[in-house]
N, C-alpha and C positions, 0 to 999 in steps of 0.2 A: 263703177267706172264708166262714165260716157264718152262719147264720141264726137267730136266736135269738129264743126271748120275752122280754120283760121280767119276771123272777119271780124273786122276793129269793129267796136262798141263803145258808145260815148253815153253815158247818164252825169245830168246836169253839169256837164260841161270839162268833164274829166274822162280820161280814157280808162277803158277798165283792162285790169291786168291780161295779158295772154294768159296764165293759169291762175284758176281761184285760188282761195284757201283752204275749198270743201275738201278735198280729196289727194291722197296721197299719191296718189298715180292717176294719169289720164292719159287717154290716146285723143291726138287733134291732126287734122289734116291739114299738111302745110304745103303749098307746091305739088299738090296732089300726090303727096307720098303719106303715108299715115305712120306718123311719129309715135312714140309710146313712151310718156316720161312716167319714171319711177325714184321712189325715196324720196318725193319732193320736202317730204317734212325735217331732212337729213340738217344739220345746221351745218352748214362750211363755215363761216365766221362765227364761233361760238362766242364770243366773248360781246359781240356786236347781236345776235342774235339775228345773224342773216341766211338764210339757207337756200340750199340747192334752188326753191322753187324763185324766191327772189332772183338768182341768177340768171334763171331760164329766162324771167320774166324780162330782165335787164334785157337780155341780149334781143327778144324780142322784140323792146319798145326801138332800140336804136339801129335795126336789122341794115335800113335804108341808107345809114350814115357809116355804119363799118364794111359795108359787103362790097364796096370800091376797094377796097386794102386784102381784100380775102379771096374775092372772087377768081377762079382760076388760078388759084395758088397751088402747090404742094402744102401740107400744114403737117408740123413736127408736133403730135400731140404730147402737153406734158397735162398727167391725169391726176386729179386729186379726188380720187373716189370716197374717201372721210373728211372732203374740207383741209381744209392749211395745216390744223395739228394731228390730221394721219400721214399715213404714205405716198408719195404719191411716183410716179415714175412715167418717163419718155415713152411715148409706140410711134415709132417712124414706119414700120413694116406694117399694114396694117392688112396683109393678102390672107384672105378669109376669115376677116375679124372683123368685118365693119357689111352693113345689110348691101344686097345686090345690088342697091339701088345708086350706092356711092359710087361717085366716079376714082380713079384712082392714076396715080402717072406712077408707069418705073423709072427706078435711077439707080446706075449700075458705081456703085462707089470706086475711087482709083486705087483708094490705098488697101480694098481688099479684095474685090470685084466681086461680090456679092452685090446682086441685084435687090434693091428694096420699092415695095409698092406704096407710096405716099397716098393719103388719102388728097383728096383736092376737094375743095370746098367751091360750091357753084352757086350755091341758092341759101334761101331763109332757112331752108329745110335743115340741109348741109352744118347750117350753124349753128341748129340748135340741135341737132344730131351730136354736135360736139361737147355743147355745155349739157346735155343728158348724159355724155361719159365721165363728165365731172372736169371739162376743160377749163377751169375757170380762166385762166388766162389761151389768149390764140397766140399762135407762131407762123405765121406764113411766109413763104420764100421770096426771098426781096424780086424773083421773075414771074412771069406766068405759064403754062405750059404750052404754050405756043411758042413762046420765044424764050426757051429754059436757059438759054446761056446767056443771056443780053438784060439786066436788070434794070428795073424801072427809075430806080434811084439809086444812088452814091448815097452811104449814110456813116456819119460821122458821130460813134457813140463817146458819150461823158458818162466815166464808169470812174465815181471819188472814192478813195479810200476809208479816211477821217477826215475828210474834208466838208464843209459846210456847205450847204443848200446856196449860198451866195456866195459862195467861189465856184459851185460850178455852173451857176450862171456868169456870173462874170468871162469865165470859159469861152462860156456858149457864146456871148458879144463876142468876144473876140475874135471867134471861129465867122462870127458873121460880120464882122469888120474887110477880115480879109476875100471872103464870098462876095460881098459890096465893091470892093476895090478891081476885084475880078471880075466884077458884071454877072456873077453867076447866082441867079435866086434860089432862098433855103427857105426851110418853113422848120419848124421847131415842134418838139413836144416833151413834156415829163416822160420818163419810161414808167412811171407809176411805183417807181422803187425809190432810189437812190437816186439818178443820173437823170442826163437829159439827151435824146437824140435830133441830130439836125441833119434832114435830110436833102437833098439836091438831087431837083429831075435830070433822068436820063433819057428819059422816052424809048428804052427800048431798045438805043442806038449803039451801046457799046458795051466789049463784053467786060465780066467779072475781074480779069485780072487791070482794064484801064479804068474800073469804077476807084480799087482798089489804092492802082496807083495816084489817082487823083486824091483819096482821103490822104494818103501818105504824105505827098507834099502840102496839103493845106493845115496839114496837122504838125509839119515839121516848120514851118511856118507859126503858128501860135505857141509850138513849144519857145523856139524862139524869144519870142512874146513876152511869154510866161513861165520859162523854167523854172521858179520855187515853186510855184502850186502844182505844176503837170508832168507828165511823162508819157515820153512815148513808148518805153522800153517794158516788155510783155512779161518778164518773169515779177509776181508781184511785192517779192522780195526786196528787188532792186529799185521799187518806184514807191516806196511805204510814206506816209502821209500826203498821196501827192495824186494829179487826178487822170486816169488814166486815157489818154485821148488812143482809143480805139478805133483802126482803119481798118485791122483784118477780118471785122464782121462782113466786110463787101468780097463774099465769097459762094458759092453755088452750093446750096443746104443748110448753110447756116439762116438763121432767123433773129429776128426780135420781137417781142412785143409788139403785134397791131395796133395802131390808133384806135384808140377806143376800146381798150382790152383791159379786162376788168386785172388784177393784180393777186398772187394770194399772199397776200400781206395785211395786218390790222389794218382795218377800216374801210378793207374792200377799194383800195383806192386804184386807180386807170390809168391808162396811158394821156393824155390830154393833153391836144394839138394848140397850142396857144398863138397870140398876134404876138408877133417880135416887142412889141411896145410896154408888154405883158410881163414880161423877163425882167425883174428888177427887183429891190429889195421889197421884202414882205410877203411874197409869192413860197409857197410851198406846195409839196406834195401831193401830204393831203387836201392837199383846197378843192381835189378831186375825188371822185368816189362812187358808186354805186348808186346814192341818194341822190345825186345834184347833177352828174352829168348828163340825163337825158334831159333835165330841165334848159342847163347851158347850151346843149345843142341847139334845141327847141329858138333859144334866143340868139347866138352866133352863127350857125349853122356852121358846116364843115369849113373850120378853117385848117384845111389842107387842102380845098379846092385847087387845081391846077400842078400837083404835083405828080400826078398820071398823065400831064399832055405832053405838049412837042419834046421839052427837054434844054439842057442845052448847047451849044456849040464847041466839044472839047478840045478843038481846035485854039479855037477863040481863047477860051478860058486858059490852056497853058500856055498860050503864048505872052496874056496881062500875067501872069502870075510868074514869068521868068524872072522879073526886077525884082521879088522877092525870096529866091531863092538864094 
């Protein structure tokens, strides 16, 4: 097992993987911390034939393009130490489980008051510290730790039942019909599953419970809209073939799916930040993946640019959005 730096390497005109194929384990120095991945031969997508080291490898190429979405987060590890068909299970508390070198935020929960130590993700290191505990997918808190109570964005999840891939796009227009008429800009992406999330800058400015109420009324609004396809209503009993527009995710510890976040679902497929223009019949899920997204970045570049800046005006926004209440 060697010892390596972290330093891109290009032969004939391709970039060569962060880890080889030689070796089942290796230590590399990232951020001048010295990593040690192990099990790289382990297959997380057996059926696909994609393993542990491919993932490392993934999150390495795209490090530059997801570490906007992650950096200074708290991150809700959900760990699949045997890949998609073993166990896998949540580490929020991660107080003397994770190397010295991790930075960590406490948060003292209300409804038990037990204190729990989040890991927080800062650097390349960080990242791939996570995808070596078998993270395939990231969860990071819609705040940072600077400003834990004031979240960067309002996000509006499409979470379908039996519902088709173009119903819950068609959703998703909707939800961005009414964001259009409100002056207020969203950017969109697959969750990599099922659904589709559209999120809305907040810059920071406002806390968890007026992100929340903002989903609530734009979501009471497109149910409106669209009451055969959707529901607002939480118990999933009450809302069966119907698509669930999701506002209570805009709450302090709850997470989703990062942009750019691999999925553990056949095909290895990601979260993938799309143009509005993008959203329309023929589009699917899978159209994203493990193999093809750092190609597509490569050619797009981050389209979620701009949804970490100023924000917008919630003033403004409830006041055009009162004619449709």
């Amino acid at each position: 097992m060697s010892v390596e730096k972290d330093t891109p390497k290009k032969t004939t005109g391709k970039t060569v993987p962060f880890l080889s194929k030689n070796e089942n384990q290796a230590e590399k120095k990232v951020d001048g911390k010295l990593l040690k991945f192990t099990n790289l031969d382990k297959l997380y997508w057996p059926k696909e034939g994609i393993t542990k080291r491919d993932l490392i490898n993934y999150y390495a190429a795209i490090a530059d393009y997801i570490l906007p979405y992650l950096k200074d987060r708290p991150q809700s590890l959900n760990r699949f130490p045997e890949g998609i068909t073993g166990f896998n299970f949540y580490q929020k508390n991660v107080e003397d489980k994770v190397a010295a070198w991790i930075k960590r935020f406490p948060y003292t929960s209300e409804s038990d008051g037990v204190t729990k130590e989040f890991m927080v993700c800062t650097d390349k290191a960080s990242l791939l510290y996570m995808a070596n505990l078998g993270c395939i997918e990231l969860n990071p808190w819609h705040s940072r730790i600077s400003k834990p109570d004031y979240p960067d964005y309002c996000l509006i999840d499409l979470d379908p039942d039996t519902n088709t891939f173009e119903q819950v796009m068609d959703t998703a227009l909707a939800v961005k019909s009414v964001l259009d008429d409100i002056g207020a800009p969203s950017y969109v992406k697959t969750s990599g599953a099922t659904g589709m999330h559209i999120l809305i800058p907040l810059g920071a400015k406002y806390t968890f419970e007026q992100s929340r109420m903002l989903a609530e009324l734009i979501v009471g609004v497109v149910n409106r809209r669209l009451p055969d396809t959707t529901s607002v209503l939480r118990t999933p009993a009450k809302r069966k073939g119907k698509i669930y527009l999701d506002f209570l995710q805009n709450r302090q510890i709850q997470t989703m799916a990062s942009a750019y976040s691999l999925r553990p679902r056949p095909g290895a497929t990601a979260s993938a930040p799309l143009r509005w223009e993008e959203v329309k019949k023929g589009l699917k899920v899978t159209d994203f993946n493990i193999n093809n997204l750092p190609k597509r970045l490569a050619r797009e570049g981050d389209l979620l640019k701009g949804l970490l800046g100023k924000g917008i005006n919630m003033m403004t926004v409830l006041n055009k959005l009162k004619k449709f209440l």
